[in-house]
Every structure is written in structure tokens, then in C-alpha cells.
C-alpha positions as CSV (number, residue, x, y, z in Angstrom):
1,X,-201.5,9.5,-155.9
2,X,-201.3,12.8,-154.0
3,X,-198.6,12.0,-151.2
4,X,-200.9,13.8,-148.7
5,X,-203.8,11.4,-149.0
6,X,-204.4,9.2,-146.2
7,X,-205.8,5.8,-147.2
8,X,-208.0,5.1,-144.3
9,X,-207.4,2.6,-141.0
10,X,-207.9,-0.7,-141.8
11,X,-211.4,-2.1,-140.2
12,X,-210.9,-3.0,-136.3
13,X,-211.5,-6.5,-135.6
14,X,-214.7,-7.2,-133.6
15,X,-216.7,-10.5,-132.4
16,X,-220.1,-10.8,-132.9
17,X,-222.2,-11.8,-130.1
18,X,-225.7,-13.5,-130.6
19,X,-226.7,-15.4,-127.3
20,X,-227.9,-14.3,-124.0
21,X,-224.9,-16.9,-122.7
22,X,-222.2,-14.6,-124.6
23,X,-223.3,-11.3,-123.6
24,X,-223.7,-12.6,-120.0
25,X,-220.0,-13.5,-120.5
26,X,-219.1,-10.2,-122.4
27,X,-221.0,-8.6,-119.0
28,X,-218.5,-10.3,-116.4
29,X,-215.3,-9.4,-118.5
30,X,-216.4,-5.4,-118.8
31,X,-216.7,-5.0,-115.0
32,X,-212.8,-5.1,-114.7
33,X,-212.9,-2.2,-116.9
34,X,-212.4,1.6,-116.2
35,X,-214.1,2.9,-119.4
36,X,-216.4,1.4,-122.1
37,X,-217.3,2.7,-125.3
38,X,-220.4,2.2,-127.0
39,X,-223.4,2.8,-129.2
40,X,-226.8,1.5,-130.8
41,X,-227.9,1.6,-134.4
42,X,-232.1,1.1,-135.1
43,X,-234.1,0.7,-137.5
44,X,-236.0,4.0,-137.6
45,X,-235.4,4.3,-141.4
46,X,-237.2,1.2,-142.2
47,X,-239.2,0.0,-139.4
48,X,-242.4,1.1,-137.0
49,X,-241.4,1.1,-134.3
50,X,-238.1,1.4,-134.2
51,X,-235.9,-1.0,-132.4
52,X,-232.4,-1.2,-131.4
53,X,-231.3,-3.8,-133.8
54,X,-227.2,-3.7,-133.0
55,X,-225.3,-2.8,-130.2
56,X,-221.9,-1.5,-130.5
57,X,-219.0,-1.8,-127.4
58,X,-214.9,-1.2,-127.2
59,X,-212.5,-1.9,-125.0
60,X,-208.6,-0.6,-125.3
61,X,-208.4,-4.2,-126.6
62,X,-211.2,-5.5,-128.7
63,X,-214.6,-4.3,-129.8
64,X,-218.0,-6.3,-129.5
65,X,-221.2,-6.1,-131.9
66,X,-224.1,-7.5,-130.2
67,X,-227.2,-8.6,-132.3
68,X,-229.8,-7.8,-129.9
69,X,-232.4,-9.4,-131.9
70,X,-230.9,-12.3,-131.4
71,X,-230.0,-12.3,-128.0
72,X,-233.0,-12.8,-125.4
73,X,-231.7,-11.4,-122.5
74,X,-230.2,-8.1,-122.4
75,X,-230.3,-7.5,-118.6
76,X,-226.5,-8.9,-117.7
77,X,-225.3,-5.5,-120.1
78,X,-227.7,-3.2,-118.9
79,X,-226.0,-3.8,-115.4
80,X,-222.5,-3.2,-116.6
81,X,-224.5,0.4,-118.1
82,X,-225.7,1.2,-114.9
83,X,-222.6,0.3,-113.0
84,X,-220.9,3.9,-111.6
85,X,-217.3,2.0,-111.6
86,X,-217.0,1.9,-115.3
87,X,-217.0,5.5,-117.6
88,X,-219.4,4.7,-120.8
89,X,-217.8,6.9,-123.7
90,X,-220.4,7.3,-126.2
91,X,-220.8,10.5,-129.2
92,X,-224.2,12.4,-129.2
93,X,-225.6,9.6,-126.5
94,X,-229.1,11.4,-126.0
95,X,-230.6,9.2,-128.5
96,X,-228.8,6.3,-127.4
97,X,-230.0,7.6,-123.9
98,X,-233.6,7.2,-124.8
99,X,-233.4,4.3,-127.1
100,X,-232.2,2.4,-124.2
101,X,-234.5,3.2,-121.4
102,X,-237.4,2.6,-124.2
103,X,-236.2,-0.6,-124.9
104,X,-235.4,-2.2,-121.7
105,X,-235.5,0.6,-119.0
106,X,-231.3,0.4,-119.1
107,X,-229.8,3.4,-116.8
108,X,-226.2,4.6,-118.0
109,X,-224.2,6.2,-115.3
110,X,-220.7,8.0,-115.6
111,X,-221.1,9.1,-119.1
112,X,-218.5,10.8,-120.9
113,X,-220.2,11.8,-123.9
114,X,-217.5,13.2,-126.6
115,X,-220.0,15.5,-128.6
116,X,-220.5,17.9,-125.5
117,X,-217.3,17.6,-124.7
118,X,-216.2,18.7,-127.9
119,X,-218.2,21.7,-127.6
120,X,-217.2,22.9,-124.3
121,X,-213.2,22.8,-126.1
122,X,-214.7,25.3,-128.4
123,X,-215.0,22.7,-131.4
124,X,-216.9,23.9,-134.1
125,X,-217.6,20.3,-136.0
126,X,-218.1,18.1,-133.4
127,X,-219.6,14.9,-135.6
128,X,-217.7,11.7,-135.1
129,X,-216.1,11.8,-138.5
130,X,-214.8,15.6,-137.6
131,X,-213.7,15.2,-134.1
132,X,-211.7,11.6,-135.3
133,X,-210.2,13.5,-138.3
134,X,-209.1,16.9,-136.1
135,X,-207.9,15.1,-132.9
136,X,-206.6,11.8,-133.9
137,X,-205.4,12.5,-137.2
138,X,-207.5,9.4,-139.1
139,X,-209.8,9.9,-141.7
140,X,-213.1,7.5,-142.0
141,X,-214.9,7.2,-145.0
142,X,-218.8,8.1,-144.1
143,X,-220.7,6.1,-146.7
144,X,-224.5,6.9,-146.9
145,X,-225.7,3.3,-148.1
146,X,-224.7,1.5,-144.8
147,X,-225.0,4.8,-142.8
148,X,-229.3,4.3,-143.7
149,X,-228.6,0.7,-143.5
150,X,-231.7,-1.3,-142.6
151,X,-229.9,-3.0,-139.1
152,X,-233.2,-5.2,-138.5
153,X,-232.1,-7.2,-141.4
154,X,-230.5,-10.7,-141.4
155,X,-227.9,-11.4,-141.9
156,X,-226.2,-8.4,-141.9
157,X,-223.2,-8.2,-144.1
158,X,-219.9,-8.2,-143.1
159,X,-219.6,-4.5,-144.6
160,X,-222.0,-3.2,-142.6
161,X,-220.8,-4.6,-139.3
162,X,-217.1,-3.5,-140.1
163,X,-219.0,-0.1,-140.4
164,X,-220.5,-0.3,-136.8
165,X,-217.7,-1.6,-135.2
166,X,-215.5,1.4,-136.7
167,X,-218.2,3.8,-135.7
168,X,-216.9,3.1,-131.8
169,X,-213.9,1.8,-132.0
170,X,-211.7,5.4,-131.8
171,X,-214.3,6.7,-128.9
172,X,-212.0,5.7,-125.9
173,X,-208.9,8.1,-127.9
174,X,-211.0,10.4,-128.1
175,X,-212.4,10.8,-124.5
176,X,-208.9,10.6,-123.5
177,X,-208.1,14.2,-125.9
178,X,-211.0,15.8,-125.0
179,X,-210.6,14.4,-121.1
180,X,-207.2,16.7,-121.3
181,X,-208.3,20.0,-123.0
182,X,-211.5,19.8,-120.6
183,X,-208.9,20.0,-117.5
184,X,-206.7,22.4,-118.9
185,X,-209.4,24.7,-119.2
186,X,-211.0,24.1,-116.2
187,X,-214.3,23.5,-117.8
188,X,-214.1,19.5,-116.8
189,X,-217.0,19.8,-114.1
190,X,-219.0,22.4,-116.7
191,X,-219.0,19.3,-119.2
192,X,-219.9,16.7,-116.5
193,X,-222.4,18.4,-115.2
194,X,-224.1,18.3,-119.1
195,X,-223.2,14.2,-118.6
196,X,-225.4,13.4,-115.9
197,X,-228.1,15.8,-117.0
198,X,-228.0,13.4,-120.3
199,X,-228.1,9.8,-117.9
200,X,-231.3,11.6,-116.9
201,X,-233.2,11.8,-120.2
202,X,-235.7,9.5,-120.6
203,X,-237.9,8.1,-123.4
204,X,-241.5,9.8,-123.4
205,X,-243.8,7.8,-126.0
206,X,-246.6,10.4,-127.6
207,X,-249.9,10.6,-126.3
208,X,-252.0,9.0,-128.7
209,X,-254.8,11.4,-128.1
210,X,-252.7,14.4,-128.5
211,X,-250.0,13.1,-131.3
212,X,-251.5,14.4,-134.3
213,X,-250.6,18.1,-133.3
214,X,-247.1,17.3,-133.4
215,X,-247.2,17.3,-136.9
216,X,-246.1,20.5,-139.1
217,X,-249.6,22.9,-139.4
218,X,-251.4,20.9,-137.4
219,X,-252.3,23.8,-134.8
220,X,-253.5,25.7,-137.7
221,X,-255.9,23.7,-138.5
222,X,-260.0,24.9,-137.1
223,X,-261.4,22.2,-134.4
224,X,-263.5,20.5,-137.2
225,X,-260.3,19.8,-139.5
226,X,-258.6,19.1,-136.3
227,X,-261.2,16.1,-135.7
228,X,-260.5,14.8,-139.5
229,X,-256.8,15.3,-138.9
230,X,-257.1,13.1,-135.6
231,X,-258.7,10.0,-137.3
232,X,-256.1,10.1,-140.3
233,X,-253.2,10.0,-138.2
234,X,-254.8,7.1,-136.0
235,X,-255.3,5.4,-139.2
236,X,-251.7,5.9,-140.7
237,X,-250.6,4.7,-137.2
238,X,-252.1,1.5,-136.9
239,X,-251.3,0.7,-141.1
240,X,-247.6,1.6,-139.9
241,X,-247.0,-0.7,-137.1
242,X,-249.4,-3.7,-139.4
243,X,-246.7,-2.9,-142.6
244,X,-243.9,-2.5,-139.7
245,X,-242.9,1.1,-142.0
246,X,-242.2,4.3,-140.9
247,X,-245.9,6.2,-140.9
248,X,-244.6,8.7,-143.0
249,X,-243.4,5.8,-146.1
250,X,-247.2,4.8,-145.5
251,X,-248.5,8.4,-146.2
252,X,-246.6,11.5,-146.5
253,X,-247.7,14.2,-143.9
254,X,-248.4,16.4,-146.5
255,X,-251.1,14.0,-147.8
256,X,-252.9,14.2,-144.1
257,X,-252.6,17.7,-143.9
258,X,-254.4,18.1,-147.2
259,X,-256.9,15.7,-146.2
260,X,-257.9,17.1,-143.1
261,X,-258.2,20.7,-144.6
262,X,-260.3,19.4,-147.5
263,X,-261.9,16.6,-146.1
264,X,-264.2,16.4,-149.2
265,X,-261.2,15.8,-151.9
266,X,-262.0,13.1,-154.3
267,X,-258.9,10.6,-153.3
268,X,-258.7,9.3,-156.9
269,X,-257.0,12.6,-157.2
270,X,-254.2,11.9,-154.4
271,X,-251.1,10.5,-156.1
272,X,-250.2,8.4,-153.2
273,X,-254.2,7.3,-153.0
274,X,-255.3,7.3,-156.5
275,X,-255.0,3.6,-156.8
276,X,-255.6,2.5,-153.1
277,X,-258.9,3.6,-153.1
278,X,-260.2,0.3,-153.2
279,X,-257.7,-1.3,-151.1
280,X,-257.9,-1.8,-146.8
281,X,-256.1,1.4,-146.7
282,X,-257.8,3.7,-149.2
283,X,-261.1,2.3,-147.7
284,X,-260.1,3.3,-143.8
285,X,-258.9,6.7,-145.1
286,X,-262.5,7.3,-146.8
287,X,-263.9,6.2,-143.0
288,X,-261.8,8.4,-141.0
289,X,-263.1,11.0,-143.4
290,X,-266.3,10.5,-142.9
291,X,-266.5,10.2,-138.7
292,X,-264.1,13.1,-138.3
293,X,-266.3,15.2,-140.1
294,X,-269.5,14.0,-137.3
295,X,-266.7,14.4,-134.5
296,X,-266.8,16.7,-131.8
297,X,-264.1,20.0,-133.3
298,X,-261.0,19.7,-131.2
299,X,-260.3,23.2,-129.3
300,X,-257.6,25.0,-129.0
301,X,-255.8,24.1,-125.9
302,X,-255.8,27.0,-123.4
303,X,-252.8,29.6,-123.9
304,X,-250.4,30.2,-121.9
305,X,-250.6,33.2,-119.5
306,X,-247.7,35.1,-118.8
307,X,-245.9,38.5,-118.4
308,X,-246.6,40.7,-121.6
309,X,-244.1,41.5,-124.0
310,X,-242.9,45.3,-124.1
311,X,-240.8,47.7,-125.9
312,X,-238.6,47.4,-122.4
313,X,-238.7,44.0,-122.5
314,X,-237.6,43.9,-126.2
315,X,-234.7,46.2,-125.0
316,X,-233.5,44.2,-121.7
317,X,-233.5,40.9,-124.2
318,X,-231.1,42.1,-126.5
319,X,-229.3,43.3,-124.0
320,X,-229.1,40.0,-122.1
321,X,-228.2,38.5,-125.5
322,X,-225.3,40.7,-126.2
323,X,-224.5,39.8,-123.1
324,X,-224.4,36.1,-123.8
325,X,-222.7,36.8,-127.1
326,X,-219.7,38.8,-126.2
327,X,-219.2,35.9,-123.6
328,X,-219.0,33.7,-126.4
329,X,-216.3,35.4,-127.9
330,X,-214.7,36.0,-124.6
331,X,-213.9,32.1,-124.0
332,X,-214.2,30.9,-127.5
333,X,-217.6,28.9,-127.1
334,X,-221.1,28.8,-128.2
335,X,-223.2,31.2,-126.2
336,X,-226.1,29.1,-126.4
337,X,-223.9,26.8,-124.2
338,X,-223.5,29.4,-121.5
339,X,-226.9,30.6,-120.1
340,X,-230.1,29.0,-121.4
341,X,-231.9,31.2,-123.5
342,X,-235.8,30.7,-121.9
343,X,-234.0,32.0,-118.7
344,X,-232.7,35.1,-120.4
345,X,-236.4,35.8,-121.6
346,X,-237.9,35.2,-118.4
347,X,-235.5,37.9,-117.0
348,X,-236.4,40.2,-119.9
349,X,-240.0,40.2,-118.3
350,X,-239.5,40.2,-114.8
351,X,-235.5,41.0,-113.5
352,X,-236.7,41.3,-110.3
353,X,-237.0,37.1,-110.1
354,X,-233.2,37.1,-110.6
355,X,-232.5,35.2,-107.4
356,X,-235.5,32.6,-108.3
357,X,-234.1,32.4,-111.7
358,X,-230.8,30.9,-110.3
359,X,-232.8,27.7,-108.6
360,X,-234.5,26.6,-112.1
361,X,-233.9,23.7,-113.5
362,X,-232.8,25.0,-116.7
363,X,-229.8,27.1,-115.0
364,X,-226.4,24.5,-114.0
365,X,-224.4,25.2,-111.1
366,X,-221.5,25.7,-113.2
367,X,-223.4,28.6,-115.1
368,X,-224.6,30.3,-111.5
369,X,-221.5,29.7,-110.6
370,X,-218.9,31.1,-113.0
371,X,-221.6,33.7,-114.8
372,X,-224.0,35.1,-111.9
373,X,-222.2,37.9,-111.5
374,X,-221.8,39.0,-115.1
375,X,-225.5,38.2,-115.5
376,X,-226.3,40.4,-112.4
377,X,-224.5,43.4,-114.0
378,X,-226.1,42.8,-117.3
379,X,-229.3,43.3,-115.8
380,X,-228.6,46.8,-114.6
């Protein structure tokens, strides 16, 4: 055996909690803590819709699964999320973000998240597996089988929860790392303004008049194939939630698309269709055939009016991302992290808004702060 191979960490020990009485309990003895970690794993691979099936959470001193399919009431841990006394240390926490608020309106406050804070060190690979193995030295096997794991499942196997708990378990190290370089590089407040703005995302479901368009080619599609394409996807909705299956396991997007450009094909020819067209399935797809053909066509949705595009503003908007880049290489960082691109083409069109441009949303303080000058001179 090659002397240089690390066998990986041992599994951390963890206690499995499946009552609303023992996360109430788990609740009371996190509020003595300064930092948390933590993070969810769903079913999105296997069911419709999705649900938070396990909740992951460390402490310097143990670490905690909860099965919140088992437990009734999540509020007492939702408080201890929301509570501005305690960091939460969590990687790539958008989704968890979201996944949250959608499935019981939980609020995180004082986020550390370790993925942005990676980036803002200059980190290239910032998974959890790359940022473990470059700052703390440990190497974790990623294994694909319990990474698509289907967590709604009972029970789940003591594998699969050794997975989870090791998932969070080297989060509060981390933070601590990253913590330091963020300080000694005075980008701590750049990184913490990117933390709140992530406690702010929230969980928007689709419209369900208007989600068919967020498929691939959809906007393509003429108003009349627009109508068909409507009716299918309303169809392979409802047969989603009924099998409790990803829509797309239920029908490829590919098959809709096809369907709603050719509303006339003979489904016998359809490999996913040829032997459902008999069935509750094959005989709603025939239907939504049919109606969307007598529908209404859908129009296009009004475009966008705006400042045109010119050779000049061609010119000024590589220019501006020159700018950006050589920044980049200046401090070592992504230069999509250090001025948002949308603003950069606004100012393209119209450089005279400059001092508007600065009170947008999409523009931090840190970035007006440290780069408004250089921006300024960029702009001529």
C-alpha cells in the first residue's frame, strides 16, 4: 500500500432524532451554542414534490440526524435557525435556503456559508469534498449510490446516515479556516455581505399557468403548439404528484416537446407511449392533444424595451469586461464575483446612469465601495 494514501476518517458518531419531544430537547441545548452546522438532504431524485426528508446538525461535540418525516413538529429548530446569537455554518446553503422556507417558512440568520467563502479566498474547487481535502487535510470518499440516495425511504440504513452525518460534521473546521483567510484579507465584510443576501432567498413555486415555458424550446414553439404544450405539461404534472415521481421519470421533456410540435403523431410510435396508449395516462395525453389543438394560441409575451445595442456599446462592454477581468487577476478572484455582469451591460448602453447604477440592488456596498472608482475610470 502506497505510504502516502490516507485511509479515510473513521464515521463521526451521530444520534438520530425522530420525535417532536427530542428535537424540542435538541432545540434547548443548541441555544448555548455560538455556531451550528448544518444541512438537509430531499428527495428530489425520487419523489414529486420534493421534501426535506433528513436534517443534518454539528456541534464541536456531537452531530444530530433528524428524520423530519418522522418528527411532527419542526417549529422548536426552526427558532434556534432564526436565532441571531448562534452562526449556522452550512456549504452551498441557497438550496437549503429555499428548501426550508418552502417547507416550513424557517428564516436562517447569521449564516456563514463556506462555499462563498471559499470563493472570496480565491479557491478554485470549492465543493465540500475539495475544500475538506485542501484545508483540513482529510480525504472523504464521495460515493454516487448514497449521494442519489432516495432519503424518503424507511428505514434508512446505517450507511446512508453515516454518509449524512459526515457530510456536516467537518463544517465548523472549516468555517473556522476560511473565518481566518477572510480577515487576513480584509474581504470578511465582502463575504458577509453575500451571507445575508443568501438568508434572504426565498422559495418561489412556478406559476402554473406560465410553467410550461420554463422548459428547454418552449418559447420557440408558435401560440397553437404553445396551447398543446400547456395541456401536456398540466397533464405530466398532475400523473407526477398521483405516482409521487419526478415529472420528468413520468415523461421525458423531449417527449412533450415533440408532442406539442406534432400534435398529430401516432403515440404508438413514442417509445415511452407505445404501450400506454390504452392506459389512464396514454388516454389523458391523447385528450390534452385534442383540447390544446381547439385552444386559444398562447402569445408571445410582450418584449422587453430597452436601450438598443451599438457598435459603441459593443466597444464600451468589452471594455468594462477587461476591466472586470484584469481585476480578477489583480486579487486572485473570480471577476464574476466582483461587479455583476447585468450592471456592466446596463452601463454599456447608458454610462451616463453611473450614479443610479450604484443604488441597484444587484451592486453590494462592498463592490461600490472598494471598486467605484476603478469602475468610474473604466468608463472614460
Amino acid at each position: 500500500m502506497n505510504s502516502e494514501t490516507q485511509s479515510p476518517p473513521p464515521a463521526p458518531r451521530f444520534e438520530l432524532l425522530t420525535t417532536s419531544e427530542e428535537v424540542a430537547d435538541l432545540a434547548r441545548a443548541l441555544s448555548g451554542e455560538s455556531a451550528i452546522a448544518f444541512d438537509t438532504e430531499s428527495n428530489s431524485r425520487h419523489g414529486y414534490p420534493e421534501k426535506v426528508c433528513l436534517i443534518q446538525v454539528a456541534t464541536e461535540n456531537a452531530v444530530y440526524l433528524i428524520d423530519t418525516l418522522a418528527v411532527d413538529d419542526m417549529a422548536p429548530f426552526g427558532e434556534i435557525l432564526s436565532d441571531e446569537s448562534t452562526m449556522k455554518v452550512a456549504q452551498g446553503a441557497e438550496y437549503d435556503v429555499r428548501c426550508l422556507d418552502r417547507e416550513w417558512g424557517f428564516r436562517i440568520r447569521n449564516l456563514f456559508d463556506t462555499s462563498i467563502a471559499a470563493r472570496f479566498v480565491g479557491m478554485e474547487r470549492t465543493g465540500l469534498s475539495a475544500l475538506i481535502e485542501s484545508l483540513l487535510g482529510v480525504t472523504i470518499p464521495k460515493l454516487a449510490r448514497l449521494q442519489k440516495s432516495d432519503w424518503a425511504r424507511r428505514p434508512i440504513s446505517d450507511e446512508a446516515l453515516s454518509y449524512a452525518a459526515t457530510d456536516v460534521s467537518h463544517l465548523l473546521d472549516l468555517r473556522t479556516k476560511l473565518e481566518t483567510e477572510l480577515t487576513d484579507l480584509g474581504r470578511y465584510s465582502w463575504a458577509a455581505e453575500e451571507f445575508v443576501r443568501t438568508e434572504e432567498i426565498r422559495y418561489n413555486g412556478q406559476d402554473p399557468e406560465t410553467a410550461f415555458l420554463s422548459m428547454k424550446g418552449a418559447r420557440k414553439l408558435n401560440g397553437r403548439q404553445k396551447a398543446v404544450l400547456k395541456r401536456l405539461f398540466s397533464v405530466r404534472e398532475a400523473e407526477a404528484r398521483r405516482r409521487d415521481r419526478p415529472p420528468y421519470f413520468v415523461l421525458p421533456h423531449e417527449v412533450l416537446m415533440h408532442l406539442a410540435a406534432n400534435p398529430n403523431t401516432d403515440l404508438t410510435t413514442i417509445p415511452p407511449l407505445k404501450r400506454q396508449v390504452r392506459s389512464r395516462l396514454g388516454r389523458q395525453i391523447g385528450a390534452a392533444l385534442q383540447k390544446g389543438q381547439t385552444d386559444p394560441p398562447i402569445k408571445k409575451p410582450p418584449r422587453r424595451t430597452g436601450l438598443p445595442t451599438t457598435p459603441i456599446t459593443i466597444e464600451r462592454l468589452q471594455e468594462l469586461k477587461a476591466w472586470r477581468i484584469e481585476l480578477g487577476k489583480q486579487l486572485s478572484l473570480d471577476p464574476a464575483l466582483l461587479w455583476p455582469m447585468v450592471s456592466l451591460e446596463r452601463l454599456a448602453k447608458a454610462p451616463d446612469t453611473l450614479d443610479t447604477e450604484f443604488t441597484t440592488g444587484d451592486v453590494r456596498r462592498w463592490q461600490r465601495a472598494e471598486f467605484a472608482d476603478g469602475l468610474t475610470a473604466a468608463l472614460g
